[in-house]
C-alpha positions as CSV (number, residue, x, y, z in Angstrom):
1,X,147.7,130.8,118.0
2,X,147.4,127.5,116.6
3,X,146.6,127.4,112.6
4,X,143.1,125.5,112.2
5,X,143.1,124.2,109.4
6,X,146.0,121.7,109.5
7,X,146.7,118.5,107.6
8,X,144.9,116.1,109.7
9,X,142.0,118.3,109.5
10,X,142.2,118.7,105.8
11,X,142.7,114.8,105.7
12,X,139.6,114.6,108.0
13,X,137.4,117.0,105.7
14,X,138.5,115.3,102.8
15,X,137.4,111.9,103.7
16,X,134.0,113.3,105.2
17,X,133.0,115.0,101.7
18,X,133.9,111.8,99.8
19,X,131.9,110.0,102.7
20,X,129.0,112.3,102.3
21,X,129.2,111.7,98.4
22,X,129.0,108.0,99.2
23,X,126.4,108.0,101.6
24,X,124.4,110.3,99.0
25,X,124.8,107.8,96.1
26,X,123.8,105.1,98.2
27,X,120.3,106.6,99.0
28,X,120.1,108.0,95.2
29,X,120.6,104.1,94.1
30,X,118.2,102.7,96.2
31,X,115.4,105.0,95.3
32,X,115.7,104.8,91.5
33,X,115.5,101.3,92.4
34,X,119.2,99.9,91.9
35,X,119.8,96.3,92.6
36,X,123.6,96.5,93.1
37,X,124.8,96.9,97.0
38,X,121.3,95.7,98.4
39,X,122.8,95.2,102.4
40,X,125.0,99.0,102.0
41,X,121.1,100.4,100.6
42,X,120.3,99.2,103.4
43,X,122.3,100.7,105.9
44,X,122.3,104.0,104.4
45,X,118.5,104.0,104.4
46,X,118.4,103.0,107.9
47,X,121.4,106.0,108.9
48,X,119.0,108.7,106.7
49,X,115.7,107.8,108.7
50,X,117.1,108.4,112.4
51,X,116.1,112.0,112.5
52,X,112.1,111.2,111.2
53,X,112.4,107.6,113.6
54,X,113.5,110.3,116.5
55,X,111.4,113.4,115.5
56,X,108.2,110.5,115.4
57,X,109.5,108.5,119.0
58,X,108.7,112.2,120.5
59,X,106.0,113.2,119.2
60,X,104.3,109.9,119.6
61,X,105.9,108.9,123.0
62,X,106.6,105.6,121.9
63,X,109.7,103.2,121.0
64,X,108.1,101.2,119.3
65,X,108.2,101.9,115.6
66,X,106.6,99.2,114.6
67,X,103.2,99.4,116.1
68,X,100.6,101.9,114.5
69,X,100.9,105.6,115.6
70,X,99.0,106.4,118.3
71,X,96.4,109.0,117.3
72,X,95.8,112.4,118.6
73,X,93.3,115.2,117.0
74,X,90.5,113.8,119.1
75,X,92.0,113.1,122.2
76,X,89.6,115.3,124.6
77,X,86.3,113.4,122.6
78,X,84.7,110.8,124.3
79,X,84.8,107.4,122.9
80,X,81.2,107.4,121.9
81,X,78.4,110.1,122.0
82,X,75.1,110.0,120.8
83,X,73.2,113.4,120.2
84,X,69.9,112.2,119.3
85,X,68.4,109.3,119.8
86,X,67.4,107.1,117.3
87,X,67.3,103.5,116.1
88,X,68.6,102.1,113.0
89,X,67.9,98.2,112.2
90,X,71.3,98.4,110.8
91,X,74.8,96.5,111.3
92,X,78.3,98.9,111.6
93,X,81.3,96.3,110.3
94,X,84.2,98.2,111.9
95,X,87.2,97.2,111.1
96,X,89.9,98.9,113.8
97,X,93.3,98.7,115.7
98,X,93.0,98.1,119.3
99,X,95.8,99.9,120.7
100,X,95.7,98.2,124.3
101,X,95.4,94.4,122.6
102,X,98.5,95.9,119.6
103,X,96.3,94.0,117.2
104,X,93.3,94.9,114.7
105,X,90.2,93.8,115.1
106,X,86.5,93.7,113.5
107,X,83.4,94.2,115.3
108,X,80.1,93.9,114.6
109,X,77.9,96.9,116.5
110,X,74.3,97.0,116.2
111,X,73.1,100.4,115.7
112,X,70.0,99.8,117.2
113,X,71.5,100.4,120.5
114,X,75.2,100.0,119.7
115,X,76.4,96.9,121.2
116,X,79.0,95.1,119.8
117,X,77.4,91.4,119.0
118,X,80.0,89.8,117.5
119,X,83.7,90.3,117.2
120,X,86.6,88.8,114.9
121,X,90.4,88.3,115.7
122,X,91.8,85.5,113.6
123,X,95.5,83.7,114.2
124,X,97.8,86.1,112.0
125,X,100.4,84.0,112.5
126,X,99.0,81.0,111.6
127,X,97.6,82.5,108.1
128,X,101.4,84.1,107.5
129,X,102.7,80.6,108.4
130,X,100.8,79.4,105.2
131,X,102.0,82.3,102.3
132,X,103.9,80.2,100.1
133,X,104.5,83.2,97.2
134,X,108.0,84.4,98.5
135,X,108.1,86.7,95.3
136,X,105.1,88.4,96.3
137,X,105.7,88.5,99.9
138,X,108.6,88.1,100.8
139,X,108.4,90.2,103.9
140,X,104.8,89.4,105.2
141,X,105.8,88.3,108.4
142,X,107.6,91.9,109.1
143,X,104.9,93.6,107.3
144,X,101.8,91.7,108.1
145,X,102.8,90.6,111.6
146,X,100.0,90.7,113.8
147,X,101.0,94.3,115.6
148,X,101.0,95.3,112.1
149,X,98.6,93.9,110.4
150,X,95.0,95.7,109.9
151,X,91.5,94.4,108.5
152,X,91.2,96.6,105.2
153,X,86.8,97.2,104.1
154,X,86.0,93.3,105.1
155,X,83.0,92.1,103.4
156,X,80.5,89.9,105.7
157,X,78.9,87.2,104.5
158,X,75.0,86.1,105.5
159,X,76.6,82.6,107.0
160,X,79.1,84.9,108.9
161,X,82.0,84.6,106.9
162,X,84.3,87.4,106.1
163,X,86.8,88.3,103.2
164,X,89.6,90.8,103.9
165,X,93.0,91.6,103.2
166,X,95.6,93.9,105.2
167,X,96.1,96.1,102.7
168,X,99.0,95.2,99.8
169,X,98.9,91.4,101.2
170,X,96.9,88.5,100.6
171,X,93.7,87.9,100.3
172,X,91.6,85.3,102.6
173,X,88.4,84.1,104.4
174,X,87.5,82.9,107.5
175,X,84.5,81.7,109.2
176,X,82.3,83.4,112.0
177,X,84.1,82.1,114.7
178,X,87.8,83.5,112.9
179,X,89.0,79.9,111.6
180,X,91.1,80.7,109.0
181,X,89.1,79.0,105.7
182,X,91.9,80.1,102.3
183,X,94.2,82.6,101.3
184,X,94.6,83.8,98.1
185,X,98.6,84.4,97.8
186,X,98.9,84.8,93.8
187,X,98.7,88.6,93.9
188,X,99.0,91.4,95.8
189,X,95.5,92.5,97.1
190,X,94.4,96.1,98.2
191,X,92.0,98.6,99.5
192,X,88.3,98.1,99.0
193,X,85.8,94.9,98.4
194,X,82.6,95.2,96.9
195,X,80.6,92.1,95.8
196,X,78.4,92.5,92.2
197,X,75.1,91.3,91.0
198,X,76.6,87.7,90.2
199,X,78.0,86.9,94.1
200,X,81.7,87.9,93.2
201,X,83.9,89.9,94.8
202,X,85.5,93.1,93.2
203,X,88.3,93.9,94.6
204,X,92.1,95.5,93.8
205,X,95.7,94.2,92.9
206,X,98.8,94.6,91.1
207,X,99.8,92.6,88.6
208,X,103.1,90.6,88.6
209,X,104.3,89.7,85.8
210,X,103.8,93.6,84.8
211,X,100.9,94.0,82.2
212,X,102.3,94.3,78.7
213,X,102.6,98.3,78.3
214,X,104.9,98.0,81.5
215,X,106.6,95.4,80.7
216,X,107.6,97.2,77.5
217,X,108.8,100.3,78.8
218,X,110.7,97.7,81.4
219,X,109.5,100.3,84.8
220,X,110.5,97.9,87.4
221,X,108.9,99.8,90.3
222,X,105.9,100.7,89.0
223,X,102.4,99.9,90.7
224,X,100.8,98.2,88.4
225,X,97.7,98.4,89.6
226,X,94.5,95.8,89.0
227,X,91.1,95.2,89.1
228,X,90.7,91.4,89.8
229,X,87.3,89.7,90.5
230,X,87.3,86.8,92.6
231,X,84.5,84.0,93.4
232,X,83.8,83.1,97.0
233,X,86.4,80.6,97.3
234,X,89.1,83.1,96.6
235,X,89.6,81.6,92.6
236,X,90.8,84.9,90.3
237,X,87.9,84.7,87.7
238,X,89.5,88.4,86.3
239,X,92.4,90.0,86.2
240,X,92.8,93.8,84.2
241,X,95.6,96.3,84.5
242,X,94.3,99.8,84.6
243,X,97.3,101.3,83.2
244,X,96.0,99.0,80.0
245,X,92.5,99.8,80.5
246,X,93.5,103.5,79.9
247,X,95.6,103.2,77.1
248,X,93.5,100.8,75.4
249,X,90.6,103.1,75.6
250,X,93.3,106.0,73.7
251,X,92.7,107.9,77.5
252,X,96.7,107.2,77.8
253,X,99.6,107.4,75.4
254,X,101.2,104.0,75.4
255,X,104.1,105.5,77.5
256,X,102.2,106.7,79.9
257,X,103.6,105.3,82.9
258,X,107.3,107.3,81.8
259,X,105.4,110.6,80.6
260,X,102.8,110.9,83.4
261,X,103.4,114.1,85.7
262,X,102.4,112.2,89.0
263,X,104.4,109.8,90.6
264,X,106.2,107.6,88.3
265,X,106.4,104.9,90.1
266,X,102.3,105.2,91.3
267,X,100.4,107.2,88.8
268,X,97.2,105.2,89.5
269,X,96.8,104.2,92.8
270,X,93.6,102.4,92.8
271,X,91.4,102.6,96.0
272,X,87.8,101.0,95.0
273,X,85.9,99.6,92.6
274,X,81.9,99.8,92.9
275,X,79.8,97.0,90.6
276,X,76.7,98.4,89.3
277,X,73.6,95.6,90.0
278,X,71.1,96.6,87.9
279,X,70.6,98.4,84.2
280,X,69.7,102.1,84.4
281,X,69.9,104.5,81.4
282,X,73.7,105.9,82.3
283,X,74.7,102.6,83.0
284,X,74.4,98.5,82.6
285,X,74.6,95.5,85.3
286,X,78.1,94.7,85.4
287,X,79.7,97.7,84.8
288,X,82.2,99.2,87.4
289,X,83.2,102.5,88.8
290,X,87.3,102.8,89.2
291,X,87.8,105.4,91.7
292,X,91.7,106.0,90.8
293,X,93.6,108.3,93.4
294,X,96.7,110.0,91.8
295,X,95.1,110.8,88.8
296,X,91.4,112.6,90.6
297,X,89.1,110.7,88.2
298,X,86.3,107.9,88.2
299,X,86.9,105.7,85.4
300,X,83.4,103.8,84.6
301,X,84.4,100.9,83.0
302,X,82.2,98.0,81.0
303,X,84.8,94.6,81.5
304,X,83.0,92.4,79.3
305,X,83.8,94.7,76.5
306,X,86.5,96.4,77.9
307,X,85.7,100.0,77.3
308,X,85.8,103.0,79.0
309,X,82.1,104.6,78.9
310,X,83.0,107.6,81.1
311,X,86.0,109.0,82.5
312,X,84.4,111.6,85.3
313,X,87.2,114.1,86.9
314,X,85.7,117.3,88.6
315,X,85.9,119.4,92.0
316,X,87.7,116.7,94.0
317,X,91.4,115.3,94.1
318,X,92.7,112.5,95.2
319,X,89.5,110.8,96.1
320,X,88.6,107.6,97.8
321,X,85.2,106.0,97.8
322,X,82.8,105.8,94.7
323,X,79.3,104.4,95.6
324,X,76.2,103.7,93.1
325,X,73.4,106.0,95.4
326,X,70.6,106.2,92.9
327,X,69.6,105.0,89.4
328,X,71.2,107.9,88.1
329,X,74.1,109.6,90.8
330,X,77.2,108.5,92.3
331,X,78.8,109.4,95.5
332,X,82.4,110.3,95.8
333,X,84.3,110.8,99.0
334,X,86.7,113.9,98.3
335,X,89.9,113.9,100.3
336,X,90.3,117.6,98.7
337,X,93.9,117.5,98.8
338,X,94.0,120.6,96.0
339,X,96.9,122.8,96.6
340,X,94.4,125.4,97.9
341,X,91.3,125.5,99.6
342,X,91.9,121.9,100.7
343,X,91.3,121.9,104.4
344,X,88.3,119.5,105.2
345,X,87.3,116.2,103.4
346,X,83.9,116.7,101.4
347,X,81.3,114.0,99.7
348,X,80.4,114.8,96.4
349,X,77.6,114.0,94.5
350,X,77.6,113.3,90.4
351,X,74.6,113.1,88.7
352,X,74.6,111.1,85.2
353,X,71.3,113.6,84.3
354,X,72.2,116.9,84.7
355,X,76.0,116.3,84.6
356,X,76.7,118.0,87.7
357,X,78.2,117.8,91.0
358,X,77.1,118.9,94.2
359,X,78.1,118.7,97.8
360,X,76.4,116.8,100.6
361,X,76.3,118.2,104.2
362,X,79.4,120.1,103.5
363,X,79.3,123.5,106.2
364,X,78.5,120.4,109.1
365,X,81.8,118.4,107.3
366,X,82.9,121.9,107.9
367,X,81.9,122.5,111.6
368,X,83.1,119.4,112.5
369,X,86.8,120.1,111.5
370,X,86.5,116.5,109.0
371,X,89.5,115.9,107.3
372,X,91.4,112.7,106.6
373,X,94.3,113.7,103.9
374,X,94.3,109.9,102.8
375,X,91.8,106.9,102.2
376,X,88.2,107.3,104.2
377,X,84.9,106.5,103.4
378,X,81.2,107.1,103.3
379,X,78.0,105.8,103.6
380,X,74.5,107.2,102.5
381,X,71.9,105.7,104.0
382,X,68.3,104.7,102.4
383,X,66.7,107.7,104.8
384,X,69.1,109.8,103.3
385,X,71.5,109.8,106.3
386,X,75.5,110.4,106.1
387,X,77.9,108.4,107.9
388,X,81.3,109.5,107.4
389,X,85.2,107.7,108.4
390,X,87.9,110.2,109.1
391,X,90.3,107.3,109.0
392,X,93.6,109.1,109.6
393,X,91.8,110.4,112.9
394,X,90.2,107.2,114.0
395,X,86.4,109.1,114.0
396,X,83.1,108.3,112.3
397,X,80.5,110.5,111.9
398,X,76.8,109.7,111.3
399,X,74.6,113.0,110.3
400,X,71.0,112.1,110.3
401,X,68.8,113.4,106.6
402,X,68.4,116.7,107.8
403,X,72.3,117.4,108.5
404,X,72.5,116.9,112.3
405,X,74.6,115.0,113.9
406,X,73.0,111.7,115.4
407,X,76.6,109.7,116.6
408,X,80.3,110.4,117.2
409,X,82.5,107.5,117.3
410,X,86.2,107.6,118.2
411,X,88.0,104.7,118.1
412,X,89.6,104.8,121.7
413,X,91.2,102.0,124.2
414,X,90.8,101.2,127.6
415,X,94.0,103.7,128.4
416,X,92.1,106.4,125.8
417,X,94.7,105.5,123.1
418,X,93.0,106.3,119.9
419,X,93.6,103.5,117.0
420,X,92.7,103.9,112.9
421,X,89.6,102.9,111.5
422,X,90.5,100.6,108.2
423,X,87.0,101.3,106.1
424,X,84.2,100.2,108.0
425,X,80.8,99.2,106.3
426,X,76.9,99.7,106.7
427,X,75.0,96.4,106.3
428,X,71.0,97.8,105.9
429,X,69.5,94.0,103.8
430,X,67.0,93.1,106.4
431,X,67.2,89.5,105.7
432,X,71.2,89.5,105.9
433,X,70.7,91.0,109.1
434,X,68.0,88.7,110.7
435,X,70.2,85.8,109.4
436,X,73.3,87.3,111.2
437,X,71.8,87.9,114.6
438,X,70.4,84.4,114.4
439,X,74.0,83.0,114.1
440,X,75.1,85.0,117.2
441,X,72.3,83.7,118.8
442,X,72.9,79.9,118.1
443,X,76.5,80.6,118.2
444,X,79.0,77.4,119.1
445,X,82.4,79.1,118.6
446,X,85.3,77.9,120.7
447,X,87.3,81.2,120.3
């Protein structure tokens, strides 16, 4: 009987274990962010993701990496289904991913009998074609490529002009028939944009060069994450770290970004900033609600002083979504990713007053199986009605003022394919609206 374990086998064992060592310090390198041996990173990153690129090519039926996941929890729904009738003058900006076109689009349905009036699908290329901020963006062709790219909360303008980014990426405009007008490419733009009582546009960042507190502690990969305000011709009127914002205000030790327990690298992660329009007694015109991810709290914020007059944490984690609802409440949209109890998404309601939260609709959230683990978004109506986006599912949800459900939308293709939902928007201004239709109705677009 022949001895196993032999020279050449020792030799091969050897080599595999110093391999394996390799390959391990490799991947260790390139996620504590080590510049040295950027192309063998590379490689071993690449060699390490096989298994997930495999286990995902299976479970998704697809090839193609590159295009969005196809979705699947409400595969046996219908497309649309309304339950009871009922009409809204009100416009749906829905921002989505048509999977049978491998691009995103935004429509503009009319819920008072849901057709789609207008639609928007600009030249991605084009746009990428004019990014001239290699330092910010180096890869925005890969990333941003038009398979890729998605139409994050675009705001809509009376003239039919819309401002968007794709999430981490510029920021730009174009016109109602998708001519591309600017892009912003000075920072990195991201999640939500909400205009305030002066015209401007709120909206978030991350600041390069790193804010000063960063830049101290020298954290090269952290997400230094911004809340920039922006004019209508994409000029940065305002630019304010929230890392600084918190320490400033004595809410953060001035190491925070090295002693925080969450993610050292993304202990903020902003996701929207709402502007307050008009003075009430818990608030004034111009202040701003911070809704701030990986650390479950609402930071309301007065810039023109820069102080924090309320940091708000409570029954929700990891939340998306703060909305102004009433001279003295705000709405948040709770991803309720607690470690228990955490199975359906829930909207909670502050109120300034009584200092207390409450949930809104929550058994029908319930009934409906609602959960989106990350981002989504909601909308309370002036009636008092709920719309809801699962956005990891591709689904909204509109619950009329007594808790019934009025409207399912799923965002499926031709072929049923089901595509996310990138924060869609309610638009209820009368005048906005009556100015809107009359641009599709005059409408001289080429595209």
């Amino acid at each position: 009987m022949k001895k196993f374990f032999t020279y050449p086998v020792f030799v091969v064992l050897f080599l595999s274990f110093i391999g394996a060592i390799g390959f391990g310090s490799l991947l260790r390198h390139h996620y504590h962010g080590g510049e040295r041996f950027q192309s063998l990173q590379k490689t071993a990153v690449i060699i390490a993701e096989v298994p997930a690129n495999v286990k995902t090519m299976i479970k998704f039926r697809t090839l193609n990496l590159d295009k969005p996941q196809i979705l699947t929890k409400h595969k046996d729904k219908k497309r649309f289904e309304q339950f009871i009738p009922k009409k809204r003058n009100a416009l749906l900006v829905l921002p989505r991913y048509e999977n049978s076109l491998s691009r995103s689009v935004v429509e503009i349905v009319d819920l008072n009998n849901f057709e789609i009036i207008h639609t928007y699908k600009h030249n991605i290329d084009e746009m990428n074609d004019q990014v001239t901020n290699n330092e910010e963006f180096p890869r925005i062709k890969i990333d941003d490529a038009p398979k890729r790219f998605e139409y994050r909360h675009p705001l809509i303008f009376d003239d039919g002009s819309l401002i968007s980014d794709s999430d981490y990426s510029v920021e730009f405009k174009i016109d109602f028939c998708s001519n591309l007008l600017w892009i912003n490419d000075e920072e990195i733009f991201h999640h939500s944009k909400m205009l305030d009582h002066e015209g401007n546009i709120w909206v978030g960042g991350q600041m390069n060069p790193k804010s000063q507190y960063v830049k101290k502690f020298s954290i090269k990969d952290y997400w230094d994450d911004s809340i920039i305000k922006i004019n209508t011709d994409g000029k940065i009127l305002f630019n304010k770290s929230v890392t600084e914002i918190l320490i400033e205000n004595d809410i953060a030790s001035n190491n925070f970004a090295l002693t925080t327990s969450f993610s050292r690298d993304n202990p903020i992660h902003l996701n929207d900033i709402e502007s307050a329009f008009t003075d009430t007694e818990y608030w004034e015109q111009g202040d701003i609600f911070i809704s701030i991810r990986n650390q479950s709290a609402i930071i309301h914020y007065r810039p023109g002083i820069n102080k924090v007059i309320n940091y708000i944490t409570g029954p929700f984690a990891q939340q998306h979504d703060v909305d102004i609802i009433s001279d003295k409440e705000i709405s948040i949209f709770n991803n309720n990713n607690f470690f228990v109890n955490n199975k359906y998404s829930e909207v909670i309601i502050y109120n300034f007053e009584t200092k207390t939260f409450r949930k809104l609709f929550n058994d029908q959230l319930q009934k409906e199986n609602f959960k989106t683990i990350t981002q989504g978004i909601s909308h309370i109506f002036k009636d008092g009605s709920l719309l809801v986006e699962e956005q990891n599912h591709g689904r909204i949800i509109l619950f009329n003022n007594k808790g019934e459900k009025e409207w399912e939308f799923v965002n499926k293709d031709k072929n049923g394919d089901i595509g996310f939902i990138s924060w869609s928007r309610i638009i209820e201004d009368e005048l906005f609206i009556e100015k809107f239709k009359s641009l599709i109705k005059n409408k001289k677009c080429l595209n």
